[in-house]
C-alpha positions as CSV (number, residue, x, y, z in Angstrom):
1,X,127.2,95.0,51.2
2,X,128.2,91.8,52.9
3,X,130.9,89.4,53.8
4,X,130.7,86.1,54.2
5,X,133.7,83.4,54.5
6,X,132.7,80.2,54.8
7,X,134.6,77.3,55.8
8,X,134.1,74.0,56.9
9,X,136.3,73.4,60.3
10,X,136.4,75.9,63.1
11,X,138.8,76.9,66.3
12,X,136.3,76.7,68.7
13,X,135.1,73.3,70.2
14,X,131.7,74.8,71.8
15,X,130.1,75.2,68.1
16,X,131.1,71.9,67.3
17,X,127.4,71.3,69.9
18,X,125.5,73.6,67.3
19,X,127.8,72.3,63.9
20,X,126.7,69.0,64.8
21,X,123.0,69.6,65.9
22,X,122.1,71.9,62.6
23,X,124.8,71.6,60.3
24,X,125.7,74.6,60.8
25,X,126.4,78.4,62.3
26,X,127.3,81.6,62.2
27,X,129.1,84.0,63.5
28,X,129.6,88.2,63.2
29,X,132.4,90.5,63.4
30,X,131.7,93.3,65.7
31,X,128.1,93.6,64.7
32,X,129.8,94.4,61.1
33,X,128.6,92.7,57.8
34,X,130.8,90.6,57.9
35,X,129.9,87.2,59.0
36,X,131.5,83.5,59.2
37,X,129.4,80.6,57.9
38,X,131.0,77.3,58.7
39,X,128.8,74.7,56.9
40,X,128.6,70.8,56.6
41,X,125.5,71.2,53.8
42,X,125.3,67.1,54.2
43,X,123.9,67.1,57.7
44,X,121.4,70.3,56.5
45,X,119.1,67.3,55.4
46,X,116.0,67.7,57.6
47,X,112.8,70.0,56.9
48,X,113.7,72.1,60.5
49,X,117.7,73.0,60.0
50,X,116.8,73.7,55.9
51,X,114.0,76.1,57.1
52,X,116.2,77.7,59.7
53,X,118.8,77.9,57.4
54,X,117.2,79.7,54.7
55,X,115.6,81.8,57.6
56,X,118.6,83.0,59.3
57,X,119.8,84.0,55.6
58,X,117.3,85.9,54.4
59,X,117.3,87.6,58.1
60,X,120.9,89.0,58.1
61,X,121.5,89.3,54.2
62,X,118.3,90.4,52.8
63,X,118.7,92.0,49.1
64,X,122.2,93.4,49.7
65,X,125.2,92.2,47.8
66,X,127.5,89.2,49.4
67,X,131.2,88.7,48.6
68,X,131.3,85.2,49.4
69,X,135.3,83.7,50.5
70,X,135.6,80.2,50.4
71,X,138.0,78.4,52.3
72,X,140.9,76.2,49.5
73,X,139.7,73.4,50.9
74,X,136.0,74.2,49.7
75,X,136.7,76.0,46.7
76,X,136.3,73.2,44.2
77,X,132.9,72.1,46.0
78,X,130.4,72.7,43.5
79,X,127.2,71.3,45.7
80,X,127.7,74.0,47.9
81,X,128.1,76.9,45.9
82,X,124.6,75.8,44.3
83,X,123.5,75.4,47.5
84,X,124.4,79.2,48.8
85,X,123.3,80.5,45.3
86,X,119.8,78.9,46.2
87,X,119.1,81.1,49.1
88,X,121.2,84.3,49.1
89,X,119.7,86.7,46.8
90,X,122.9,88.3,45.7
91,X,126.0,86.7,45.9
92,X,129.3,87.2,44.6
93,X,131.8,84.4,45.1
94,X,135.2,85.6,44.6
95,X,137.8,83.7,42.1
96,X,140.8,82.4,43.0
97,X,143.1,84.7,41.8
98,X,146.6,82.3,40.6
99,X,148.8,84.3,38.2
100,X,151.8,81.9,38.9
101,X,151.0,80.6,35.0
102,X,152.4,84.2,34.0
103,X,154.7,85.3,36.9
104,X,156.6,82.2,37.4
105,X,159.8,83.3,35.0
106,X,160.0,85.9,38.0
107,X,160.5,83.4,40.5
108,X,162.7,81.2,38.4
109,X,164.9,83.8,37.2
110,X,165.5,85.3,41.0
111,X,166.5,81.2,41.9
112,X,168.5,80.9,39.2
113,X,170.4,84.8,39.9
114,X,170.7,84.2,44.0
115,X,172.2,80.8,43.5
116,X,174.6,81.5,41.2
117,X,173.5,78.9,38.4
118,X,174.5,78.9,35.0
119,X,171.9,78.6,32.5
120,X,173.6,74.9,31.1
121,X,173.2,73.9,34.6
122,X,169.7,74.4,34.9
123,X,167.6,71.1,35.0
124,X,164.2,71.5,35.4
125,X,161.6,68.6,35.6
126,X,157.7,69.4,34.9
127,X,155.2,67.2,37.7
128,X,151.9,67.2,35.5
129,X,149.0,64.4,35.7
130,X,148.0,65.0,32.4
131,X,150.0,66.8,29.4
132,X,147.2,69.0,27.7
133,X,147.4,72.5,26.7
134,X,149.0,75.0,29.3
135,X,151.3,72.3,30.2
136,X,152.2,71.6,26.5
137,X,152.3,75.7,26.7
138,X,154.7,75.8,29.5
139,X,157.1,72.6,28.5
140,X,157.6,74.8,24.9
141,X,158.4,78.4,27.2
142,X,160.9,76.4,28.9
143,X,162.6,74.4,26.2
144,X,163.3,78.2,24.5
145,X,165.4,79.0,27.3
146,X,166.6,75.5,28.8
147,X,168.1,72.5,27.4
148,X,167.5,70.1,30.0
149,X,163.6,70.2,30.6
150,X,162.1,66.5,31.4
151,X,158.9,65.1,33.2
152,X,157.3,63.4,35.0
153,X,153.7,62.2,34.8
154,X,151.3,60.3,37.3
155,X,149.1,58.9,34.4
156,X,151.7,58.5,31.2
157,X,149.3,58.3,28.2
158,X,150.1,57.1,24.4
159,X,148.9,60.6,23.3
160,X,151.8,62.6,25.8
161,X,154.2,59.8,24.7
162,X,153.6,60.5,20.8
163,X,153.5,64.4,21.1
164,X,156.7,64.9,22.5
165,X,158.6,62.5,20.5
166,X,157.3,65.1,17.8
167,X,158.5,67.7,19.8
168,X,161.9,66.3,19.9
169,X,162.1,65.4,16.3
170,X,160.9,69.4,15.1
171,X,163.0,71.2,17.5
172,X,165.9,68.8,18.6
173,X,165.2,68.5,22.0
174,X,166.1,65.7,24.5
175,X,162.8,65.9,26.5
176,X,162.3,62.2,28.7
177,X,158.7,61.5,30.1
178,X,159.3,59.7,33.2
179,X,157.1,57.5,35.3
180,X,158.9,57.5,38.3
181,X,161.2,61.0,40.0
182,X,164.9,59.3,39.4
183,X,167.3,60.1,41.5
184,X,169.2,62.2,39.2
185,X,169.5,65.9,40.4
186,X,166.8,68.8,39.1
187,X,167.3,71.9,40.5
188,X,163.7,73.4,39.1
189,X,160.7,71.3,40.1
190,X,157.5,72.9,38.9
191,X,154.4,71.3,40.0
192,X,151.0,71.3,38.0
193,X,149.8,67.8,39.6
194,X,147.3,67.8,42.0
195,X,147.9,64.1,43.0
196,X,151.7,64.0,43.3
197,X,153.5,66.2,46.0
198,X,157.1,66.4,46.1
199,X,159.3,67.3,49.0
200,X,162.0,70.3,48.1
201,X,165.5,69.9,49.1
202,X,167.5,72.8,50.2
203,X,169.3,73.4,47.3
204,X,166.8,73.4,44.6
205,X,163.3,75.6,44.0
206,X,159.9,74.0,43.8
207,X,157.0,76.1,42.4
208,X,153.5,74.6,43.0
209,X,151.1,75.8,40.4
210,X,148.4,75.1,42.4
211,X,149.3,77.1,45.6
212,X,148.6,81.1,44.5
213,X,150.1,82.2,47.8
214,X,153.6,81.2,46.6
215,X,152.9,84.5,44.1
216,X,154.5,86.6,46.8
217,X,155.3,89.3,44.3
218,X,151.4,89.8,43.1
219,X,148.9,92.4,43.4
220,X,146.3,90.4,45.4
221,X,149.2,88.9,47.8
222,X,150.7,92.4,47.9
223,X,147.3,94.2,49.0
224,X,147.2,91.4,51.4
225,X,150.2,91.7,52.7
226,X,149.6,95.5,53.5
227,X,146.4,94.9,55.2
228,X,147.2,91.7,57.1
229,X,146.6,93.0,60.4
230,X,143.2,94.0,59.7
231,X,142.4,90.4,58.3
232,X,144.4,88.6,61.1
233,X,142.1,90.6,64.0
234,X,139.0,89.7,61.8
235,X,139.6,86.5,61.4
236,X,141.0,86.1,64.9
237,X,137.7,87.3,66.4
238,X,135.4,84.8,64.6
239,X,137.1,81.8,65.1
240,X,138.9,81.2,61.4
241,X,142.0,79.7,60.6
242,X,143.1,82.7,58.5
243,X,145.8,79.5,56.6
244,X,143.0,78.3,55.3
245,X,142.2,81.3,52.6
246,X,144.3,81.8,50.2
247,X,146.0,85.4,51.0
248,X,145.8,86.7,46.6
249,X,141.8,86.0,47.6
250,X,141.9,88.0,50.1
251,X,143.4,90.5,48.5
252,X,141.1,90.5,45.7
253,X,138.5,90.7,48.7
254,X,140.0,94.0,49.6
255,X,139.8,95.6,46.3
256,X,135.7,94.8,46.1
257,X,135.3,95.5,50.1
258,X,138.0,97.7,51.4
259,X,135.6,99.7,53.3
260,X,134.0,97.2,55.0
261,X,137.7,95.9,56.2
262,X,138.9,98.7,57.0
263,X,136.2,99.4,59.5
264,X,137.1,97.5,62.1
């Protein structure tokens, strides 16, 4: 069994000299299995860096099964997981593991206890890009509980405009679509765009959809959380920014590799 993380920015300036010459290197933990890849696959374009490449992988991973960790800022990079999948014989790149669809009445619920707000106080205005089906899920959850539950959309479309119009008229509710924040106060802010990032004030909660670390109370970020030190002297010793992983993929990590972490 092997490790791999792979990233695509490092700590250490002296690999920049090999990064830049190859498009590529690696580095090993403590003559472990467990081994950093940081990649730029666009400057792997010539016949001698492909060929050492695909040499140096089939050197140190052979047949044996590779959890591969991508960075967040790689995880959505399609080219290069076809690109790994082409030369490793095994590999196993694990998910991103985001319950904050499922836990988030969790974190609302321990805002709206430690602040002291009233349930007809709460105001809560949905960030979305596009109003499809878990956000037409969610805005439904929330209108059960809350009566003021408005939002705001980067890219209003005729089709978001007409279904909650219907939405009003079935169950009576005063849901706005809005095209810019207003300066009226929210107090909940929960975020499903990916374009639009809002800035939290002291006195209200944001919940980013898209970040899984803010899932503090998970599994994943739990079995992190218990095993941090072993990550942080890991990571520490090849040259990652350990911010740049997402901490519930790590922790998923540690279910599938435990002994390999542990082993420091």
């Amino acid at each position: 069994m092997n490790i791999l993380f792979v990233d695509n920015y490092n700590l250490n300036e002296k690999n920049n000299i090999i990064l830049n010459k190859f498009g590529f290197y690696f580095t090993r933990f403590n003559n472990k299995n467990i081994y950093y890849l940081n990649i730029n696959e666009k400057k792997i374009t010539d016949k001698f860096s492909l060929n050492f490449f695909k040499f140096f992988l089939k050197l140190k991973f052979k047949n044996k099964k590779t959890y591969i960790v991508l960075s967040k800022y790689l995880e959505e990079n399609n080219s290069l997981k076809n690109f790994l999948e082409e030369f490793l014989v095994n590999p196993i790149f694990e998910s991103n593991q985001n319950n904050l669809y499922n836990n988030d009445k969790v974190y609302i619920n321990e805002y709206i206890k430690t602040n002291n707000v009233l349930p007809k106080d709460v105001k809560i205005l949905m960030i979305i890009d596009r109003l499809e089906k878990i956000e037409k899920k969610k805005l439904n959850e929330l209108l059960q509980e809350y009566k003021i539950v408005d939002i705001y959309m980067t890219n209003i479309s005729n089709d978001s405009i007409r279904y909650v119009n219907e939405l009003n008229n079935s169950i009576g509710s005063v849901v706005e679509i809005l095209d810019k924040i207003p300066n009226e106060y929210y107090n909940i802010f929960l975020v499903f765009s990916k374009k639009y990032k809002i800035c939290q004030n002291k006195s209200s909660f944001l919940l980013d959809y898209n970040n899984s670390d803010l899932d503090v109370k998970s599994n994943t970020y739990l079995i992190f959380n218990k095993n941090k030190e072993n990550f942080k002297i890991i990571f520490r010793s090849l040259g990652i920014d350990i911010n740049r992983f997402e901490k519930t993929k790590l922790g998923k990590l540690y279910i599938h590799a435990s002994n390999l972490i542990l082993d420091i």
